[in-house]
C-alpha positions in Angstrom: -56.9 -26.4 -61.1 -57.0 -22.4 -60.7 -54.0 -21.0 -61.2 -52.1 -17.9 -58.6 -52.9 -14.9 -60.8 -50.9 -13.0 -57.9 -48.3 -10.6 -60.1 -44.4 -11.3 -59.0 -44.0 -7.5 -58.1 -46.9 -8.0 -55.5 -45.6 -11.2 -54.1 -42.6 -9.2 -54.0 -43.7 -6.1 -52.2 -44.8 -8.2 -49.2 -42.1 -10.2 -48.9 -39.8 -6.5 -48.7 -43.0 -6.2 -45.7 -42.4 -9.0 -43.6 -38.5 -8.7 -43.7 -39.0 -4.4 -42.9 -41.7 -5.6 -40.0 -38.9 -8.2 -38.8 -36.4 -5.9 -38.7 -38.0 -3.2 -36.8 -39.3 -6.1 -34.5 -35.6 -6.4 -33.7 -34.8 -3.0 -33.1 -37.3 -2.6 -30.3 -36.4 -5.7 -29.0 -32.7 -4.8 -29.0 -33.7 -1.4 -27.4 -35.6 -2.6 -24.9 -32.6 -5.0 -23.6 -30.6 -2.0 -23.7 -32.8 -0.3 -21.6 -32.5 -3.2 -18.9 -29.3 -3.0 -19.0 -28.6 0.2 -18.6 -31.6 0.4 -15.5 -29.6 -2.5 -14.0 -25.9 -1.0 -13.7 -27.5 2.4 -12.6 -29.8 0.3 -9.5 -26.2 -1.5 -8.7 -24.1 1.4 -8.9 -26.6 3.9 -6.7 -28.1 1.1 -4.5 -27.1 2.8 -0.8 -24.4 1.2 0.9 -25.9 1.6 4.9 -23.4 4.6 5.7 -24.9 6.9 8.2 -22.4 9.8 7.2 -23.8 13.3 5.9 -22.1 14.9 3.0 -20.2 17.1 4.5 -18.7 13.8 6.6 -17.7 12.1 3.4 -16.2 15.3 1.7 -13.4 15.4 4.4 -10.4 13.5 4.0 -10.2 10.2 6.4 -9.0 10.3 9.7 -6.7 7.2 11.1 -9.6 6.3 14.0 -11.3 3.2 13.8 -15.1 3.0 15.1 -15.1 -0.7 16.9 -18.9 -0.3 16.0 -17.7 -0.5 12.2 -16.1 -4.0 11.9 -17.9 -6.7 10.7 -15.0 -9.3 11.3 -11.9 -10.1 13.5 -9.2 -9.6 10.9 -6.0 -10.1 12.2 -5.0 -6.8 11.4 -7.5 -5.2 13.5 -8.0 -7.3 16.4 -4.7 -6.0 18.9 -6.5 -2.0 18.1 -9.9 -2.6 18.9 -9.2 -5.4 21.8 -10.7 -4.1 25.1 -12.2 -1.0 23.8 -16.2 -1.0 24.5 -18.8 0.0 21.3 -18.3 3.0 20.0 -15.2 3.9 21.1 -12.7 5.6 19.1 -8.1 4.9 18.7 -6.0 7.8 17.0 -3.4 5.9 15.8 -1.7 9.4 14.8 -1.4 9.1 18.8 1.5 5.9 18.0 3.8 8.5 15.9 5.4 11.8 16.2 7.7 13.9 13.6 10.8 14.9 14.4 13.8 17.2 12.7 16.9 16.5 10.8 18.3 17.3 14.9 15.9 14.9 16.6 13.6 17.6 17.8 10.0 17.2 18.0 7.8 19.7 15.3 4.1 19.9 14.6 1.4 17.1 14.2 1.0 18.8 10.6 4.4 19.9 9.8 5.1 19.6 6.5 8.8 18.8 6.5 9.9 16.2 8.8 13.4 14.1 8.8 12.3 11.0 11.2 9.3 9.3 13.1 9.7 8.5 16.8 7.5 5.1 17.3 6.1 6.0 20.5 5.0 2.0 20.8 7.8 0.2 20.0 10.2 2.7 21.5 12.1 3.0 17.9 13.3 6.0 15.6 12.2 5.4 12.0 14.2 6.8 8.9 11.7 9.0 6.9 12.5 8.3 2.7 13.0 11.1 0.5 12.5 11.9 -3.3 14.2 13.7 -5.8 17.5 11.6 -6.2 19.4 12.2 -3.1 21.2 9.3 -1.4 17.8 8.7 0.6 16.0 8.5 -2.4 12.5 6.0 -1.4 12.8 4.2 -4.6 16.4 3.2 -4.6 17.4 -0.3 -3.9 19.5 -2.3 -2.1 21.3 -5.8 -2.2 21.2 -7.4 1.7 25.4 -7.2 2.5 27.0 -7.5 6.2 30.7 -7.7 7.0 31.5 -8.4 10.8 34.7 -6.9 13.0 36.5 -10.0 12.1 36.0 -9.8 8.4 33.4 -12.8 7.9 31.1 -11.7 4.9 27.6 -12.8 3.8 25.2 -11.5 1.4 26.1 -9.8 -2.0 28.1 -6.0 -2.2 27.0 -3.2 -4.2 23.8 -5.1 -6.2 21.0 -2.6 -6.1 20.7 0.0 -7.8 21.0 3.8 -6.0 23.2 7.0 -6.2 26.3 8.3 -4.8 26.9 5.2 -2.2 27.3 1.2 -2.7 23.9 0.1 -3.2 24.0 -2.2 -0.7 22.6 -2.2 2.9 25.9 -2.3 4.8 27.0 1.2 2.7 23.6 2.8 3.4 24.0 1.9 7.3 27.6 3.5 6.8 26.3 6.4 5.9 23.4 6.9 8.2 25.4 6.7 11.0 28.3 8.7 9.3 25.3 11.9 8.9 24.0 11.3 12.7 20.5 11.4 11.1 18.3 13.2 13.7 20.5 12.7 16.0 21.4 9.2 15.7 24.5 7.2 15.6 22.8 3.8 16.0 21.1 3.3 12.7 20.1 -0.5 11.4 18.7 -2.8 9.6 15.1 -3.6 11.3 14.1 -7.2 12.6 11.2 -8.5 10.4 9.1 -8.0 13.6 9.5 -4.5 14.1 9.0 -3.9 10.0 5.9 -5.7 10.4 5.0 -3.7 13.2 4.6 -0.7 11.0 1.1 -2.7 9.5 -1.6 -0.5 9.3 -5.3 -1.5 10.3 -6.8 -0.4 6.8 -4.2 0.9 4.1 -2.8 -1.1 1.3 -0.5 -0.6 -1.4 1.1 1.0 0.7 0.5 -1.1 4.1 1.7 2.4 5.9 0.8 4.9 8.2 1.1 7.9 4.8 0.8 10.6 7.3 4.0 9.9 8.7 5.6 7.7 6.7 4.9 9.4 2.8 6.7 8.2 -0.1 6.9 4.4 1.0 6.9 2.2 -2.2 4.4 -1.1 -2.4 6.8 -3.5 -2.5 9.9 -5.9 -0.2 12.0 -4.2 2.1 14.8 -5.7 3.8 15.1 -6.5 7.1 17.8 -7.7 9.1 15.9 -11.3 9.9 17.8 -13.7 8.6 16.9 -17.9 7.3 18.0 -19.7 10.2 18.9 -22.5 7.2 20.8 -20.9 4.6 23.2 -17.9 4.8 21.8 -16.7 1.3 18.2 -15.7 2.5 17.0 -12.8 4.3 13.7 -11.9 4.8 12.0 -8.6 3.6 8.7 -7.4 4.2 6.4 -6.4 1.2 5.0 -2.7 1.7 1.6 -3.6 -0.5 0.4 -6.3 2.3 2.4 -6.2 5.3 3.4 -9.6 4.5 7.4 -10.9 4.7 8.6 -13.3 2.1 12.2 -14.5 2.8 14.6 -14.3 -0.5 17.8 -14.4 -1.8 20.5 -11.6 -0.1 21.6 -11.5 -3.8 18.3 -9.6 -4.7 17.9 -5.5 -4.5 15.0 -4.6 -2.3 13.9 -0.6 -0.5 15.1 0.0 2.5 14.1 1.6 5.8 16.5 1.6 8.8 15.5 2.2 12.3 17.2 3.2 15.6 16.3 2.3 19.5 15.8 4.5 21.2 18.3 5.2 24.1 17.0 6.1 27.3 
């Protein structure tokens, strides 16, 4: 039988070998996935969308017009704007609103300071929110309170949480109509339908025309809608989706009181 004359230190050195050719086996394997990878996020990330717009289209801000040409479904949101309207045609919805002063005056399309927003559709005056801390404050709420002439009380008094006033939507009307904002002695709680009618086609978060109505928080506002069943609930609409939920009066929600507009 013939012996392995092989020396341990050469047996050795090719064992160090293999495990040095397996690991740089492994490197360029690991590489190469890398490689994929990376090739693979930048084909999804730069793969063109179909938009026909130039670059100096998609540099300017967006306008509030909807191309009926560019919807690909019937989403409820949509369908009253582009109903009737032929291919291709265009809606302003900046058309719907106008700004108006702390007097009720009409100002500029692009005025930068504006108190209220006449609702040329729904024939309705709509409060503008403030910041900065005042008694309009957008991000103050409200508890849902109403006392009528002959004393008969429902809802919760002085729950939210606001400056300067009861934080509750009864002292908030109070003083609205106390201040005559723009003009207006009539101020109110909105239905739940007229809230809702504020839903824009596209935004979210907020579900608002921005242009005219900035500073609007996504979340519930209150409305003056409310349960048929229980004197407790109200309903509010949330600001994010344009969707009402109906809750307890108890509960301190925004709020953003309009006015009819008297002929």
């Amino acid at each position: 039988m013939q012996k392995n004359d092989t020396p341990l230190s050469q047996q050795s050195t090719k064992v160090v070998s293999r495990r040095r050719i397996f690991l740089i086996a492994l490197v360029v394997f690991d590489t190469l996935a890398l490689l994929l990878i990376l090739f693979g996020l930048y084909w999804l990330f730069t793969l063109p969308k179909g938009s026909d717009e130039t670059p100096e289209q998609a540099d300017k801000s967006p306008s509030f017009s909807i191309r009926t040409d560019a919807l690909n479904n019937t989403d409820s949101k949509v369908t009253n704007i582009v109903s009737g309207l032929e291919q291709g045609q265009t809606i302003d919805l900046d058309d719907r609103f106008s700004k108006l002063n702390e007097r009720g005056q009409p100002l500029e399309k692009f005025a930068r300071t504006w108190h209220c927003v006449k609702d040329e559709q729904e024939g309705l005056l709509w409060e503008v929110k403030g910041v900065g801390g005042g008694w309009q404050d957008a991000e103050q709420t409200y508890s849902w309170f109403a006392a009528d002439e002959q004393g008969a009380q429902t809802g919760r008094r002085n729950a939210g949480a606001c400056l300067f006033i009861d934080c509750d939507t009864s002292a908030y009307i109070v003083r609205m109509n106390q201040r005559q904002i723009c003009g207006a002695n009539n101020w109110r709680l909105p239905t739940q339908t007229e809230l809702q009618s504020l839903d824009h086609p596209i935004n979210f978060s907020p579900d608002i025309h921005t242009d005219f109505f900035p500073n609007t928080q996504s979340g519930q506002y209150w409305s003056a809608s409310e349960n048929p069943y229980s004197q407790e609930l109200a309903w509010s609409v949330d600001f994010a989706n344009g969707i009402a939920y109906v809750g307890e009066k108890r509960l301190p929600h925004f709020v953003r009181l309009v006015s009819s507009i008297e002929d």
